[in-house]
C-alpha positions as CSV (number, residue, x, y, z in Angstrom):
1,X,16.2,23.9,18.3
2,X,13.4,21.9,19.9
3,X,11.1,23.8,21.9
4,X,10.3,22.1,25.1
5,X,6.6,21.7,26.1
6,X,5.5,22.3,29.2
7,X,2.9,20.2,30.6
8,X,0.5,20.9,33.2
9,X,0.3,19.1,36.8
10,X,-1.3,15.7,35.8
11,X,-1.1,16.4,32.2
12,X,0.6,13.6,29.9
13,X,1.2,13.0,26.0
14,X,-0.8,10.9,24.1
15,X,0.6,11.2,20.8
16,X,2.9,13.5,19.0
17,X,2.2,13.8,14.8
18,X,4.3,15.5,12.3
19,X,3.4,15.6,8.9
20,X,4.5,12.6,6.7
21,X,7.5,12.6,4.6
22,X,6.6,10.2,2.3
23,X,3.5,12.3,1.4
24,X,5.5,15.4,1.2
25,X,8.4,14.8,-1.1
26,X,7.4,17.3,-3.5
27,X,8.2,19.6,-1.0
28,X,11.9,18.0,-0.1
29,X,12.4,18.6,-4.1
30,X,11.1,21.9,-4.5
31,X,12.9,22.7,-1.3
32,X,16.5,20.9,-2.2
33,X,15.5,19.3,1.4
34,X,15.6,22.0,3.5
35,X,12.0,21.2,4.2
36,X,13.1,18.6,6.5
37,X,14.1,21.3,9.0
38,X,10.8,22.8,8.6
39,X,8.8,19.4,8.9
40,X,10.9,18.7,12.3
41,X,10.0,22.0,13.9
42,X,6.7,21.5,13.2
43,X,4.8,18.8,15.3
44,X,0.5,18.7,17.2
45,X,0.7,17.3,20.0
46,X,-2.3,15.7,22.0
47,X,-1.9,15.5,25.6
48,X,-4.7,14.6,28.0
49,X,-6.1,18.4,28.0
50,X,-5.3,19.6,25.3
51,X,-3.5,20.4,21.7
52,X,-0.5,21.8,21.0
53,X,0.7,23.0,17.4
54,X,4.5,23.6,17.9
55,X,6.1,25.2,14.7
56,X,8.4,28.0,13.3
57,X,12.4,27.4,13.3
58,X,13.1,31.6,13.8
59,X,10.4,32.5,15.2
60,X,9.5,29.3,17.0
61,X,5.6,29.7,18.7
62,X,2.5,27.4,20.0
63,X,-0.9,27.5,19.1
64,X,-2.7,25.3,22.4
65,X,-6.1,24.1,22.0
66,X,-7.8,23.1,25.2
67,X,-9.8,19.6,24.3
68,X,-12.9,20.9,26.1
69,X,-13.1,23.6,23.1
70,X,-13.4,20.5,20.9
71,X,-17.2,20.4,19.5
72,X,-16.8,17.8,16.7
73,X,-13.5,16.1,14.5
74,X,-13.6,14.5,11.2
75,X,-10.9,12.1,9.4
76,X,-10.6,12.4,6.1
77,X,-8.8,9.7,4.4
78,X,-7.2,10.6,0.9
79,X,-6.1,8.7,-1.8
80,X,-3.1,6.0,-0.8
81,X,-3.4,6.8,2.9
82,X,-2.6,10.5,2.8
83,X,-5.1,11.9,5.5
84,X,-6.6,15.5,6.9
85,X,-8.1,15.6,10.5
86,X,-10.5,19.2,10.8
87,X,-11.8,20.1,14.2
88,X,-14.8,22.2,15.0
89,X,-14.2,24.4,18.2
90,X,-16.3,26.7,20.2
91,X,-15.0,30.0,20.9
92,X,-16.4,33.8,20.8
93,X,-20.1,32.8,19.7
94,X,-19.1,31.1,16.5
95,X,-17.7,27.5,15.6
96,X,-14.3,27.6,13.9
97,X,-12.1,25.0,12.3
98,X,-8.9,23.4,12.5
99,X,-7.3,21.6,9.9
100,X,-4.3,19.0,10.5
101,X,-3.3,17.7,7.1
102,X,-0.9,16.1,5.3
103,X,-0.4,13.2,7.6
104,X,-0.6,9.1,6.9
105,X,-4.0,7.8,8.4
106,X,-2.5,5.9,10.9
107,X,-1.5,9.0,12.6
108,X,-5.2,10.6,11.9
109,X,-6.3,7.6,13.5
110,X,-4.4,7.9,16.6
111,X,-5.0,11.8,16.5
112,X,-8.3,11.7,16.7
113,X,-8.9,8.6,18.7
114,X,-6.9,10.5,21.5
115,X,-8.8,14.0,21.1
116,X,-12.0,12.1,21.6
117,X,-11.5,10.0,24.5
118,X,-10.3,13.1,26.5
119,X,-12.7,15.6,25.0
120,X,-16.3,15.8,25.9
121,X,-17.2,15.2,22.4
């Protein structure tokens, strides 16, 4: 059930985040587990152009994010290592945001070291 990315010519990944489990397990409880299958299906990838929100297990879709759209990011660290990553980006005269959240802060780290060395932050 994995969707397969396809990567421009030169393109390569830099990192590949999915939210954490151990952060999560409310949701495994709630769920009786099943949101395993939802947390595997649903991934952001950061390749060296742009990023890629893979998600859905019926109706599996992309959301892609050129990095040049990328205005500003911010890391927010939470309490016990439980982090949020929101990204400012330009697009039809007004500055919207992103929001990548429930992931561990090593994983924000990485995520937003690699979307500002290939941005033009």
């Amino acid at each position: 059930m994995a969707q397969k990315i396809d990567l421009n010519t030169g393109e390569s990944v830099l990192v590949e985040v999915k939210h954490s489990p151990l952060w999560t397990w409310f949701l495994y409880v709630i769920t009786l587990g099943l949101w395993e299958i939802w947390r595997q299906q649903n991934k952001f990838i950061v390749t060296n152009q742009r990023l890629i929100h893979v998600h859905g297990i019926i109706n599996q879709s992309k959301d892609i994010l050129p990095l040049a759209k990328v205005q500003y990011i911010r890391s927010t660290a939470g309490i016990l290592g439980l982090s949020n990553v929101r990204l400012g980006t330009a697009g039809s005269g007004f500055l919207s945001s992103e929001r990548i959240s429930l992931i561990t802060r090593a994983d924000s780290l990485s995520l937003s070291a690699a979307i500002q060395a290939n941005s033009v932050i």
